[in-house]
C-alpha positions as CSV (number, residue, x, y, z in Angstrom):
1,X,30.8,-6.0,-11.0
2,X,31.8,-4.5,-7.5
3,X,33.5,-0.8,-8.3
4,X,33.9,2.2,-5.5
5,X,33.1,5.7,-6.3
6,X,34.2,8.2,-3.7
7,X,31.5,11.5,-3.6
8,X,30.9,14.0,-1.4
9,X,27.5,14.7,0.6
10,X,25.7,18.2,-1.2
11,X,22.4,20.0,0.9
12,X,19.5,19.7,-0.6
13,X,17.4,22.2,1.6
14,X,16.6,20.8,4.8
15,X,18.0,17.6,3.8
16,X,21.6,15.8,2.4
17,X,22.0,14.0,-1.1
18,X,24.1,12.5,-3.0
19,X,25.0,12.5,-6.7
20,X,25.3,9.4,-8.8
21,X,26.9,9.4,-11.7
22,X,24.8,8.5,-15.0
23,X,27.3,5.8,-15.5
24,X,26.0,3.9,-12.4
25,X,22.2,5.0,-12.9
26,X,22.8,3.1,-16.2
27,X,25.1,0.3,-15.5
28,X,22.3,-1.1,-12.4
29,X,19.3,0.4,-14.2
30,X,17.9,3.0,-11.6
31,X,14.5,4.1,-12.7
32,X,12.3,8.0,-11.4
33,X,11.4,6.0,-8.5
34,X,13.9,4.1,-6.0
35,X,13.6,2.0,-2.6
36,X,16.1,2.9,-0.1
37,X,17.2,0.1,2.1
38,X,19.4,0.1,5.2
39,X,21.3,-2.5,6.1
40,X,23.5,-2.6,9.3
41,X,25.7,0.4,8.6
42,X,25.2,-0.1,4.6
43,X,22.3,2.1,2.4
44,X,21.2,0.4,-0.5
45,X,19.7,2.5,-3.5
46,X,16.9,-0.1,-6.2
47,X,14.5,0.6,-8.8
48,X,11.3,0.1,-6.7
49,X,9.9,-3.2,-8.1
50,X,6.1,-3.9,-9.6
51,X,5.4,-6.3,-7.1
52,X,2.2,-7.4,-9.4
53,X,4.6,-8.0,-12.2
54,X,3.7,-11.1,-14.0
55,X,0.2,-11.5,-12.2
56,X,-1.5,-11.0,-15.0
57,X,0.0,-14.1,-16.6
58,X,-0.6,-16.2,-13.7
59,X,-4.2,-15.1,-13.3
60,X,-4.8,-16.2,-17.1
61,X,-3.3,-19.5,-16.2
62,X,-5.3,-20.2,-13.4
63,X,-8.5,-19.4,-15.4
64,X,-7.5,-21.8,-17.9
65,X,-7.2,-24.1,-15.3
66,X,-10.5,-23.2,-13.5
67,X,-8.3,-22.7,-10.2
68,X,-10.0,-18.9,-9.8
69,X,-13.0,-20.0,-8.3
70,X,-13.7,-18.9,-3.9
71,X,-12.3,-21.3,-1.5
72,X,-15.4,-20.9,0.5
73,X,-19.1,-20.2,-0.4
74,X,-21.1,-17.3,0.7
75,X,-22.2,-16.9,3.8
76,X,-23.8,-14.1,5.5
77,X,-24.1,-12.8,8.6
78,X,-26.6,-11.7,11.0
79,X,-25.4,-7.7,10.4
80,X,-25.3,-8.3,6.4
81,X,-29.3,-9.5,6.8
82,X,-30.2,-6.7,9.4
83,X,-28.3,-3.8,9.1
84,X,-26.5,-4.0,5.3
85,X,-28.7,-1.8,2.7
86,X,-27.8,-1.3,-0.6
């Protein structure tokens, strides 16, 4: 649903803000935390997204699968056998 909300621009210190009515917060689901995105003359307020959500699933998955194994082995280097201590 595309609505328009006219509000004015309020100082916040050395900086501007807006208000947003709980309505909207509600209605798109705007969490503590946003992502502000600018777009060509266009600002766009989000909930920040988990971008690990879900990778705990796929991880289980892939173990079940055995597909959580390296790609490629081990290999050392000449400054891991010289100069590496532990």
């Amino acid at each position: 649903m595309n609505s328009s909300i006219h509000s004015k621009m309020i100082n916040i210190g050395n900086s501007r803000g807006i208000r947003i009515p709980r309505t909207i917060i509600e209605q798109i689901g705007l969490t503590e935390n946003v992502e502000l995105v600018v777009e060509g003359n266009k600002l766009i307020v989000q909930s920040v997204s988990n971008t690990r959500t879900g990778w705990q699933e796929q991880f289980a998955k892939m173990a079940k699968k055995h597909d959580d194994s390296l790609l490629d082995g081990m290999t050392s280097t000449q400054w891991d056998e010289e100069e590496w201590t532990w």
